[in-house]
C-alpha positions as a Python dict, from the first residue, in 0.01 Angstrom:
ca = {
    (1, 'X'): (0, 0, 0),
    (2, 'X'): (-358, -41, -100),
    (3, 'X'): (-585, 219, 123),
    (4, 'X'): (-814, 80, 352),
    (5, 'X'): (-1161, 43, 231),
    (6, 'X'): (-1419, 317, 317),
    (7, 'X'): (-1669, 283, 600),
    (8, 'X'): (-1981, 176, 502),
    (9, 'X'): (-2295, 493, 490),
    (10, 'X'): (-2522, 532, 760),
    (11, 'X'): (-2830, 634, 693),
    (12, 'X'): (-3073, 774, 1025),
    (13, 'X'): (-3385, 591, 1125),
    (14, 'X'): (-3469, 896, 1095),
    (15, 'X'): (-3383, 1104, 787),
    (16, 'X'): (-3692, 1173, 566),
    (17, 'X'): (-3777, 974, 294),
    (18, 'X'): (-3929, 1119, -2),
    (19, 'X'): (-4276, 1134, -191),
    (20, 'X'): (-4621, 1076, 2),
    (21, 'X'): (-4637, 661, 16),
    (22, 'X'): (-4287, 673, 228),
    (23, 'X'): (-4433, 927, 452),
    (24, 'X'): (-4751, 713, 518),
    (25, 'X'): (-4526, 408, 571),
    (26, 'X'): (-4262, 558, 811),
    (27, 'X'): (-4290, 443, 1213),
    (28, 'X'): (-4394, 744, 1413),
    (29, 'X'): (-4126, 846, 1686),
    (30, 'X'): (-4218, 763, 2036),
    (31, 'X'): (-4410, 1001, 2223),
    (32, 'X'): (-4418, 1257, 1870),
    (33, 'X'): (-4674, 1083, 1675),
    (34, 'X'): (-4933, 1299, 1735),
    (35, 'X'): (-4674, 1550, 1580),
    (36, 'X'): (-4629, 1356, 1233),
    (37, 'X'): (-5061, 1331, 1197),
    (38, 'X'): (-5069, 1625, 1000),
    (39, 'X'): (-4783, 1529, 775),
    (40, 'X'): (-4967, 1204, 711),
    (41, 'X'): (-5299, 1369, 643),
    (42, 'X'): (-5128, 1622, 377),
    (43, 'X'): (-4964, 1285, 246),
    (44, 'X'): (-5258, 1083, 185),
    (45, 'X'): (-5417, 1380, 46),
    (46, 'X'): (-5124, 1452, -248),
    (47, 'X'): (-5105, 1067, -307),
    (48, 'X'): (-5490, 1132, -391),
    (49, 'X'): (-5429, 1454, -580),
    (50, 'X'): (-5164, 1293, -796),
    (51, 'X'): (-5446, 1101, -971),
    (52, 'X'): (-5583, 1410, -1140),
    (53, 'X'): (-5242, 1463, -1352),
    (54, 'X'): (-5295, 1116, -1472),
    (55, 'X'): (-5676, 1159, -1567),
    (56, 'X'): (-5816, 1495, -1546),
    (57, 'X'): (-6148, 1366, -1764),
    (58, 'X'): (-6396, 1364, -1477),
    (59, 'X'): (-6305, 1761, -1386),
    (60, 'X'): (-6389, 1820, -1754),
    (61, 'X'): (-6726, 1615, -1756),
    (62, 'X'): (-6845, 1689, -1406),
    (63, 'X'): (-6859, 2038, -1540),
    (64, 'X'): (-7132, 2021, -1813),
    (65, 'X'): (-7398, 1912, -1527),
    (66, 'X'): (-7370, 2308, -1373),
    (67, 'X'): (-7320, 2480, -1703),
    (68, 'X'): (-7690, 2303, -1791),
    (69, 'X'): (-7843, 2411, -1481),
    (70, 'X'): (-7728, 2779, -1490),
    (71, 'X'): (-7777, 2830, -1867),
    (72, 'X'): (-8112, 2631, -1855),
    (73, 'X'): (-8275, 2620, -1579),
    (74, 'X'): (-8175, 2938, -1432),
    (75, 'X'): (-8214, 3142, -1709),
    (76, 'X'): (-8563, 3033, -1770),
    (77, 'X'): (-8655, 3069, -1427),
    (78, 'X'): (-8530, 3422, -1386),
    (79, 'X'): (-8731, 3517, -1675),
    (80, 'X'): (-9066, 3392, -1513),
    (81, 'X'): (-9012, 3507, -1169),
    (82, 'X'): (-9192, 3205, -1040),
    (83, 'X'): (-8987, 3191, -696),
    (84, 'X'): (-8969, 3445, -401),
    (85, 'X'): (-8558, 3563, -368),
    (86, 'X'): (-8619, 3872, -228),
    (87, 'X'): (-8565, 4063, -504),
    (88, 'X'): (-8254, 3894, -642),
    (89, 'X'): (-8194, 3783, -971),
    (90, 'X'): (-8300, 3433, -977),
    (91, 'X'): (-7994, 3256, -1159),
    (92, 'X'): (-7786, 3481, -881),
    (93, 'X'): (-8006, 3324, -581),
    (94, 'X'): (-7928, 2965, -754),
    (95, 'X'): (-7546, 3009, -871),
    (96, 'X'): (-7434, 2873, -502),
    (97, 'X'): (-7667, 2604, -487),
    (98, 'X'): (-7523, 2446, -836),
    (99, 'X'): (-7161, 2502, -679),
    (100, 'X'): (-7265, 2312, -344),
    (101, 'X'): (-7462, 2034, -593),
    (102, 'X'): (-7159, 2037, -804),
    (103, 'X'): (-6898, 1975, -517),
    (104, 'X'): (-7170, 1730, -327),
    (105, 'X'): (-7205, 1483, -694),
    (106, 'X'): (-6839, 1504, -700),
    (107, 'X'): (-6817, 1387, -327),
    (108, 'X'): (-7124, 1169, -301),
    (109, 'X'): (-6971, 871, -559),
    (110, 'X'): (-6565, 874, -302),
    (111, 'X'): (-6621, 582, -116),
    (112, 'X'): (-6626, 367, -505),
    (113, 'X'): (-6273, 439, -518),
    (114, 'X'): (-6197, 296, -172),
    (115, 'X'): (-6364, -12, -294),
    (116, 'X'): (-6182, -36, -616),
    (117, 'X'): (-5862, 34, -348),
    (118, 'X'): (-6001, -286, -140),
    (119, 'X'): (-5984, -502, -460),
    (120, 'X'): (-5674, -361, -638),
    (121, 'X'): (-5511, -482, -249),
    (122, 'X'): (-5389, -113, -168),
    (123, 'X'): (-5593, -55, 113),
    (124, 'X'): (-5471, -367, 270),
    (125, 'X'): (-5108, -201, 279),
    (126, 'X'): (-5252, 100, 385),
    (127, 'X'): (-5412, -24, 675),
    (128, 'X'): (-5083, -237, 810),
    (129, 'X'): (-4886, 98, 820),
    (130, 'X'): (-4826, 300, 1088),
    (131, 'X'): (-5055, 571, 997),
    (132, 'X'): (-5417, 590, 1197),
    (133, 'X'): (-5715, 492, 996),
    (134, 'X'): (-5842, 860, 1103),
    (135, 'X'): (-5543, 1046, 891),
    (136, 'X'): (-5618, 791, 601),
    (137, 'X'): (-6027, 844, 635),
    (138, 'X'): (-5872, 1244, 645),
    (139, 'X'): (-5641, 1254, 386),
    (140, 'X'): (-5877, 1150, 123),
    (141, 'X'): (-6245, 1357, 278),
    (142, 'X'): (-6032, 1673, 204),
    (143, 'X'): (-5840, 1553, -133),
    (144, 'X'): (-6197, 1514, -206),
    (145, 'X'): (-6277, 1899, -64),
    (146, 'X'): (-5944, 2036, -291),
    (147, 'X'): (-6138, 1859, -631),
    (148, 'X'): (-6462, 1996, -536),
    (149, 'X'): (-6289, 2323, -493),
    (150, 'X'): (-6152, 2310, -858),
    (151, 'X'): (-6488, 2215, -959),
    (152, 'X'): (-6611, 2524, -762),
    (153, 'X'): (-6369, 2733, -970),
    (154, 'X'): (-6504, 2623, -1276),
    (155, 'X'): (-6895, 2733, -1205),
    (156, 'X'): (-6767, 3077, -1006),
    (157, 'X'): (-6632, 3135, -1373),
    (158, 'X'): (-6931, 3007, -1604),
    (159, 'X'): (-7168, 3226, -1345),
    (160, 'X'): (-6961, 3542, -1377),
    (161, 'X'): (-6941, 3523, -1761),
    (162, 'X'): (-7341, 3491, -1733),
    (163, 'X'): (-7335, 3770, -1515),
    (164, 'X'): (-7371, 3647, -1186),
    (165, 'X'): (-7298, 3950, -941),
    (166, 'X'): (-7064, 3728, -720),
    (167, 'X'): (-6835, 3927, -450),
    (168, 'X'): (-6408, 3950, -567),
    (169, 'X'): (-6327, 3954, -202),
    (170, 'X'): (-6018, 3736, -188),
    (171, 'X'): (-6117, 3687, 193),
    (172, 'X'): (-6434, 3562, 113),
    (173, 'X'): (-6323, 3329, -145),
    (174, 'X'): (-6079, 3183, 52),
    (175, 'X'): (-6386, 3129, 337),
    (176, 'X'): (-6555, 2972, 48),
    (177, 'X'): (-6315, 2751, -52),
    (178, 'X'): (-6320, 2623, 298),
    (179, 'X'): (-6678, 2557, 326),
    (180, 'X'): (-6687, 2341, -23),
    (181, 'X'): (-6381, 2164, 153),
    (182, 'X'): (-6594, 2085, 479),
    (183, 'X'): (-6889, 2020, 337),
    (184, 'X'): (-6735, 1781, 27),
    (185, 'X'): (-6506, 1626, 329),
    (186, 'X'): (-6893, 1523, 530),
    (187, 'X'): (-7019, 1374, 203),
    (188, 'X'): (-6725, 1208, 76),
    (189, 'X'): (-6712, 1052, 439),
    (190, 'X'): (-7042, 931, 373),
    (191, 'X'): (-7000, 737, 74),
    (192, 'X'): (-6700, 605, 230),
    (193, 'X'): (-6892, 510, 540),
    (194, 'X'): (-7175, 364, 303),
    (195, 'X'): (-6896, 187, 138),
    (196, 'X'): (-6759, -17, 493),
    (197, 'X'): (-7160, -113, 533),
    (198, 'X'): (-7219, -243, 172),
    (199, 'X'): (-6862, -330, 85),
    (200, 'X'): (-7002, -341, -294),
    (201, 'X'): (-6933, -105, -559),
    (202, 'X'): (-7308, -194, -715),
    (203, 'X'): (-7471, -91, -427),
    (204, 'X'): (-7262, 193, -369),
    (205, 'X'): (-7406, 319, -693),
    (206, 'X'): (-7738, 238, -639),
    (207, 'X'): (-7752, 409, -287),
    (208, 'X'): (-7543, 711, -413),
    (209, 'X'): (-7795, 767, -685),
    (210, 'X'): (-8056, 722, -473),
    (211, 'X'): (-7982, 991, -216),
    (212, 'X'): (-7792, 1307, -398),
    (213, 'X'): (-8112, 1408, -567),
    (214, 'X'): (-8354, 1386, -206),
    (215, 'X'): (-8009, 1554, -53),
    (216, 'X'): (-7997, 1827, -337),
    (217, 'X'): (-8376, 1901, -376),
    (218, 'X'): (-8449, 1873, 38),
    (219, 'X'): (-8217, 2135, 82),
    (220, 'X'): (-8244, 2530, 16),
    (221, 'X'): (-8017, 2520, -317),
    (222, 'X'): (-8327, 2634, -565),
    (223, 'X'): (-8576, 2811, -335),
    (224, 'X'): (-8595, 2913, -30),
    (225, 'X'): (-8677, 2703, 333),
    (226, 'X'): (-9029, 2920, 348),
    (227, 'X'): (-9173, 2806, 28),
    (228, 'X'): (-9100, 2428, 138),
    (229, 'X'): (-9408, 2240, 266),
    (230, 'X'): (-9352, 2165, 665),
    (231, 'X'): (-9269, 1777, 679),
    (232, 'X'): (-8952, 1894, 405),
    (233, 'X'): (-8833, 2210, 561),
    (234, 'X'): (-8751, 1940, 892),
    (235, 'X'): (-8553, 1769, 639),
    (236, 'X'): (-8415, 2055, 534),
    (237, 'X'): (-8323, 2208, 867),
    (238, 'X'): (-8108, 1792, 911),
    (239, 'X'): (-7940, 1849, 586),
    (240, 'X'): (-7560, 1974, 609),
    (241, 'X'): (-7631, 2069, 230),
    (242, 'X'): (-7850, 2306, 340),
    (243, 'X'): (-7596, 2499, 547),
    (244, 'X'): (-7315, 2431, 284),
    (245, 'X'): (-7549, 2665, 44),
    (246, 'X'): (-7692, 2913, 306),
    (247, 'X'): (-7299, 3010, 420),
    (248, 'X'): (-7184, 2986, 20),
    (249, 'X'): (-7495, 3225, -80),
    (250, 'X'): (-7400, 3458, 221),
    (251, 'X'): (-7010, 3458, 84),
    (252, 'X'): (-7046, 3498, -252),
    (253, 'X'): (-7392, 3708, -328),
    (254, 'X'): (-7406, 3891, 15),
    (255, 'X'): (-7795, 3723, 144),
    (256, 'X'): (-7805, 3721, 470),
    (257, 'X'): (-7665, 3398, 643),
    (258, 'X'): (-7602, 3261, 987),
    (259, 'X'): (-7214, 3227, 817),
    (260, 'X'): (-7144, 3063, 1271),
    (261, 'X'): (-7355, 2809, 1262),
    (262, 'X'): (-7324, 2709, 929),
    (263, 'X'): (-6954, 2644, 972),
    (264, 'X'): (-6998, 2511, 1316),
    (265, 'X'): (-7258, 2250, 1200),
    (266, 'X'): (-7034, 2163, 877),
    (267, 'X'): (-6713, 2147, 1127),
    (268, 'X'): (-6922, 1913, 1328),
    (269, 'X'): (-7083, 1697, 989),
    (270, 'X'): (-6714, 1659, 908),
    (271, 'X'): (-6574, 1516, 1222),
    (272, 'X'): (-6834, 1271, 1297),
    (273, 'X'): (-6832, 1175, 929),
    (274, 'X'): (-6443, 1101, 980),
    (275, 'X'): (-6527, 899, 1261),
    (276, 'X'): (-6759, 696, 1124),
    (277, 'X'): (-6572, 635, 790),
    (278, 'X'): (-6268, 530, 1011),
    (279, 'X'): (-6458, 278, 1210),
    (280, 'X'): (-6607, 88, 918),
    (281, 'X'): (-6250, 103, 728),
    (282, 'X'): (-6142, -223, 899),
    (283, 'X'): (-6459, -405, 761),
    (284, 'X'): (-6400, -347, 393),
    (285, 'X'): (-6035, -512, 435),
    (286, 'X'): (-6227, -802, 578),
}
């Protein structure tokens, strides 16, 4: 007698599938989604991350524009003692201002890639899952935090092999790690939300160029707040780069810093960033 044939597999609605993209595209349980928003953020973020195995080219090159500025310009300008650091080494006062600049140029340009996204038709399939425009708008802000914080890495080291008296304190590094993170997540938020308003990669260019240098030079990252004329230290005082550097220098060369509010006004940068990103993501599907 021939046996019977075997029952067909089951497979759960709700077994795990694997790799980021299925995790994006699963339907959240009822009355647990809120549960699965964290597992979508992390998702979004590796799908992001996995880029850099493919082309790791733009870690190498966005790494020359620090090296300059802390073999050039800080060297010179700690041999002429031509601004006020309280007695610092000059190219020490400066070293986390290039690692903020560094992690803000990396940030500034994000929101190109969600255009190139729009017209490649990927966002479009992102936007009909289940996931909330917020954990999309989240997962990338801090993929773009973990790449500045590899670019951070790589100007810690050139400034310690110039001599940079930067703190070892694996608690402190960590807290630095999370204030590039927050303050790349704010900027990278802003391209994106410059992005949903100009919905052109041209322009997006244009605009980006146009504000990282006023962003970078109206904020304390070369000399100090008290050496700024009045009408820029009230730009200054608006400008979350400003607090990015003032916590960083605080962490890493031990000048004094309100290390509260700067992470409270970062925290706060971030989340309204998110928000506003996530609102205009609809528009660039349009």
């Amino acid at each position: 007698m021939s046996e019977a044939p075997a029952a067909p597999r089951t497979v759960s609605a709700d077994a795990p599938r694997a790799g980021g993209i299925d995790l994006l595209l699963r339907p959240p349980r009822p009355r647990a989604g809120w549960r699965l928003l964290p597992a979508r953020v992390g998702a979004m973020c590796a799908v992001e991350l996995q880029k850099l195995r493919h082309d790791r080219t733009e870690l190498y090159t966005r790494a020359v524009q620090p090296a300059l500025w802390l073999l050039i310009f800080g060297q010179t300008f700690t041999r002429i003692r031509a601004i006020p650091t309280g007695g610092i080494p000059y190219i020490d006062y400066m070293a986390p201002g290039i690692i903020a600049q560094s992690a803000m140029f990396i940030a500034i340009f994000y929101g190109i890639q969600i255009i190139w996204e729009r017209d490649a038709g990927v966002l479009n399939k992102l936007l009909v899952t289940p996931t909330p425009r917020s954990a999309l708008i989240t997962g990338k802000a801090f993929a773009a935090g973990v790449k500045s914080v590899i670019q951070a890495v790589v100007v810690v080291i050139i400034a310690a092999l110039l001599g940079v008296a930067l703190t070892w304190n694996p608690l402190k590094l960590l807290a630095v790690a999370a204030i590039v993170v927050l303050g790349s997540a704010f900027f990278s938020c802003l391209s994106m939300t410059i992005a949903g308003i100009v919905l052109s990669r041209d322009r997006l260019m244009g605009i980006g160029q146009a504000i990282t240098m006023p962003l970078f030079f109206g904020s304390n990252a070369l000399y100090p707040v008290s050496v700024m004329p009045g009408w820029l230290q009230a730009v200054s005082k608006v400008n979350p780069l400003s607090y990015e550097v003032d916590a960083l220098r605080g962490l890493l060369i031990g000048v004094h810093a309100h290390a509260a509010l700067d992470f409270g006004v970062l925290l706060v940068a971030a989340a309204l960033g998110i928000a506003a990103a996530s609102s205009l993501l609809g528009r660039l599907a349009r």
